[in-house]
N, C-alpha and C positions, 0 to 999 in steps of 0.2 A: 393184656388179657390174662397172661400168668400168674401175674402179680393179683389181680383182681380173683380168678380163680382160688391162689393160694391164703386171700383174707376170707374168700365163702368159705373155705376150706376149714376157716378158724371159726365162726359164727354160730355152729351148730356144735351142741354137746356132745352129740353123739358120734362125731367124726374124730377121729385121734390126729394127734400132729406125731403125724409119720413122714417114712421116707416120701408119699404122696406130697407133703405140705412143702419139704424141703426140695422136691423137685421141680415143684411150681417157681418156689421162689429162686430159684439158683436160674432157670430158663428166662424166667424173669430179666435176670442179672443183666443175661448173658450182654447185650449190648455195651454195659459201659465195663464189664471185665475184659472186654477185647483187647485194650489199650494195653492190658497188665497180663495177659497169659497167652500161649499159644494152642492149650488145651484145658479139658475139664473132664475131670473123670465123674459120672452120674452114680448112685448106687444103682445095681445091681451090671455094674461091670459097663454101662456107655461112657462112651468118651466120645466129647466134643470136639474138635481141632476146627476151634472159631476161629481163627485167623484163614485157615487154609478154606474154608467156608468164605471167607467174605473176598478173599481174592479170586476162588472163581467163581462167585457173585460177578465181580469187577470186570472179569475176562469175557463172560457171555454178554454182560451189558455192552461190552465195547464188540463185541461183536455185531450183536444186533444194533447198534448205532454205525457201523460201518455197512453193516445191508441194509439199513433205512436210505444210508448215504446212497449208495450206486443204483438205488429205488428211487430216489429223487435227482439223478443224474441221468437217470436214462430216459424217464417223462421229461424233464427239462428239454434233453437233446433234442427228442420226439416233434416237442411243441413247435421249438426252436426251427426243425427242419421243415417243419409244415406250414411255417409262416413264411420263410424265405421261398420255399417251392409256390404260395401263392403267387411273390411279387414277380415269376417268371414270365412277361408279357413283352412280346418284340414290339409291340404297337405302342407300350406306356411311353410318356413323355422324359426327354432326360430328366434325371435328382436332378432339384439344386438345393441351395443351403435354404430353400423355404419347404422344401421337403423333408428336411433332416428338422425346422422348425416344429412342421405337422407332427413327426412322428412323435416328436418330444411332447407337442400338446396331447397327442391321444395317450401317452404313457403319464401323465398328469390325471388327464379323464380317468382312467381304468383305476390311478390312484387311492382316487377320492372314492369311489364306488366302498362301498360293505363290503370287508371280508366273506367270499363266498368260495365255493370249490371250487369257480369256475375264473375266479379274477387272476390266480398266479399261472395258468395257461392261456390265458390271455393275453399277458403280462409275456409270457414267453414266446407266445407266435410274433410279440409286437417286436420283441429282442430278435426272432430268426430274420425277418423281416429287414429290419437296421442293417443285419450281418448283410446280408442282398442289396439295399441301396447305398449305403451310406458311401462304402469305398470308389463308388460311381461319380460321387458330387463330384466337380469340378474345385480343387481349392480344399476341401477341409481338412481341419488343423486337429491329429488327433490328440495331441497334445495341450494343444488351446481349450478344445473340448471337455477334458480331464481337468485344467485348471481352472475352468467355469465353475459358475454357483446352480445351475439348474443341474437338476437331477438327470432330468432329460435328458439334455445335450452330452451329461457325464456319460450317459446309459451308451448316446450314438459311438461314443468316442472308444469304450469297451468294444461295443458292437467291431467298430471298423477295422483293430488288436486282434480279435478272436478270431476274427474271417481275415485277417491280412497281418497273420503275427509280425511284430519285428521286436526284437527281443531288446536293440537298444531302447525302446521305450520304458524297459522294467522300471525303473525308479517312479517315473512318473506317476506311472498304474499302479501300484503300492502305495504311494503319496495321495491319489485318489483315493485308493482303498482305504487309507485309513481314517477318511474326510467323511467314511459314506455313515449314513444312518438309520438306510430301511436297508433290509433282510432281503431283499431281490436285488440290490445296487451291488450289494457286498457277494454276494452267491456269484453276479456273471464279471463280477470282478476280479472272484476268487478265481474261476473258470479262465481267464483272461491270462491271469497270472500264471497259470499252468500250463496255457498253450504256449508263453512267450518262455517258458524254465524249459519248456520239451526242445526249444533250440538253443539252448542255452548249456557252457558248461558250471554244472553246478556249483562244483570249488569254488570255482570264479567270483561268482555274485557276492557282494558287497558285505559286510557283517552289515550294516544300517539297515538294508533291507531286510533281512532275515531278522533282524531285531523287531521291525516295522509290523510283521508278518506274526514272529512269535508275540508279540503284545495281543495284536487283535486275535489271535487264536485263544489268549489265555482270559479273554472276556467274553467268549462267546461260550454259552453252553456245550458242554462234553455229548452232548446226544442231537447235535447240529448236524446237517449235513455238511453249513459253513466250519466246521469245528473237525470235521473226519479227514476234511479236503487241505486243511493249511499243516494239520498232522500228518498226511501224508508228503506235506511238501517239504515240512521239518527234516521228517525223517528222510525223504532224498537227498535232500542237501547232506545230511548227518553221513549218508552210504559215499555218499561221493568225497566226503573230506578225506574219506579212510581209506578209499581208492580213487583216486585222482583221475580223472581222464587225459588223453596226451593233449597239450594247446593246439587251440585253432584258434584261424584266422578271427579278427571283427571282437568286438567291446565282451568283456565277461568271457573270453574265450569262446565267444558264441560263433558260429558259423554262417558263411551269408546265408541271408533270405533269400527263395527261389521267389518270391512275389514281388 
C-alpha cells in the first residue's frame, strides 16, 4: 500500500516528490531491508529498529500460540473427563476386546462426519471414554494396539498409556506418533507422551526418541497446539541435560509405576 501510495504520489503534477514520496517509498521497503539493517532513520528524526520490531512480532505470536495451546488443552481435558465420567456404570457389562472394537468403529463414524465444532469434542468424550474402559479389557496389548494399522485401535492403545502410564512403553508411543496422520491421533499422542516423560527421567530418554519427537515438531505448524506441546517437551529435556536428576530405579531412569 506504500508503494502504491508513493506512485499516486507521483501521477499528479501538482504534488512535489518530497520527503512525503521518499517516505512512502522507504516504508515500502521496509520488509525486504530487514535482512540488511538493524534500523532506519526517516526524515524528520524517526527511526525504525525493524529488526527489533519483528522479533517482538515473533515473541507475542508465540505467546499467543502458547495461550491458544493451554485453551485447547483444557477443552480437551474437559471433554475427555466428561466422557470417562459417563462410562461410570456398576450394572455395565465387563469390556472385552469387542468393546475396545465398538469404540474404534464409533471413532471411525465421527471420522467420516463433516468438520463441525461439535465433531473434535466428540472425538474427545469418545477418547475420555477409551481412558475408562480400555485398561478393564481383559488381555489387551497396548503395545500390539500401537503397532496396528487402524486408527482406532491406535487411539485405544494411547487411551490405555494416558489413564495407566508406564513410561517403559515410551519408544513405542513415539513410533506410533510418528505413524500418525490426523491432528487428533497425534494431539492424544502428543498428550500420551507427556504423561509417560512426567515419570520419566528426562536425561535418560534415548537421543532416537527426542530426534523422533524433534522431526514431527519441525513439520507441524508453529501456531499448533501439537507444535507448543512437543516445544515444551524439547525444552524439558534440554533443562534436564543441564541439570541432571539423581538415577532411579526402572528403564530411562524412570521410577516404578504405582498402577
Amino acid at each position: 500500500m506504500a508503494l502504491t501510495a508513493a506512485v499516486a504520489h507521483l501521477v499528479w503534477p501538482n504534488i512535489k516528490i518530497d520527503t512525503i514520496t521518499v517516505l512512502l517509498l522507504v516504508v515500502a521497503l521496509l520488509p525486504w531491508l530487514g535482512d540488511l539493517l538493524d534500523s532506519i532513520e526517516l526524515p524528520g528524526g524517526w527511526k525504525v529498529q525493524y529488526r527489533a520490531l519483528e522479533e517482538r512480532q515473533e515473541s507475542v505470536e508465540r505467546a499467543a500460540a502458547e495461550a491458544d495451546a493451554l485453551a485447547v488443552e483444557a477443552t480437551s481435558t474437559a471433554q475427555a473427563a466428561f466422557g470417562a465420567a459417563q462410562i461410570i456404570d456398576p450394572s455395565a457389562a465387563p469390556a472385552t476386546m469387542d468393546t475396545v472394537r465398538l469404540l474404534a468403529e464409533e471413532y471411525h463414524r465421527l471420522r467420516s462426519q463433516p468438520r463441525t465444532r461439535t465433531r473434535t469434542p466428540e472425538l474427545d468424550r469418545l477418547f475420555g471414554a477409551m481412558v475408562a474402559i480400555v485398561p478393564k479389557v481383559p488381555g489387551f496389548d497396548p503395545g500390539e494396539a500401537l503397532r496396528g494399522e487402524d486408527a482406532g485401535i491406535r487411539l485405544a492403545g494411547y487411551a490405555f498409556l494416558y489413564g495407566r502410564p508406564d513410561s517403559s512403553r515410551l519408544a513405542e508411543v513415539v513410533d506410533a506418533l510418528a505413524r500418525e496422520q490426523t491432528a487428533f491421533n497425534q494431539y492424544w499422542a502428543i498428550r500420551t507422551v507427556a504423561a509417560l516423560l512426567e515419570r520419566a527421567d528426562l536425561s535418560a530418554v534415548p537421543d532416537s526418541v527426542t530426534t523422533q519427537l524433534r522431526e514431527l515438531m519441525d513439520r507441524l505448524p508453529p501456531d499448533t497446539s501439537r507444535h507448543v506441546q512437543l516445544a515444551e517437551l524439547m525444552q524439558a529435556r534440554q533443562d534436564a541435560l543441564l541439570n541432571p536428576a539423581p538415577p532411579r530405579d526402572g528403564r530411562f531412569g524412570v521410577g516404578k509405576d504405582t498402577c
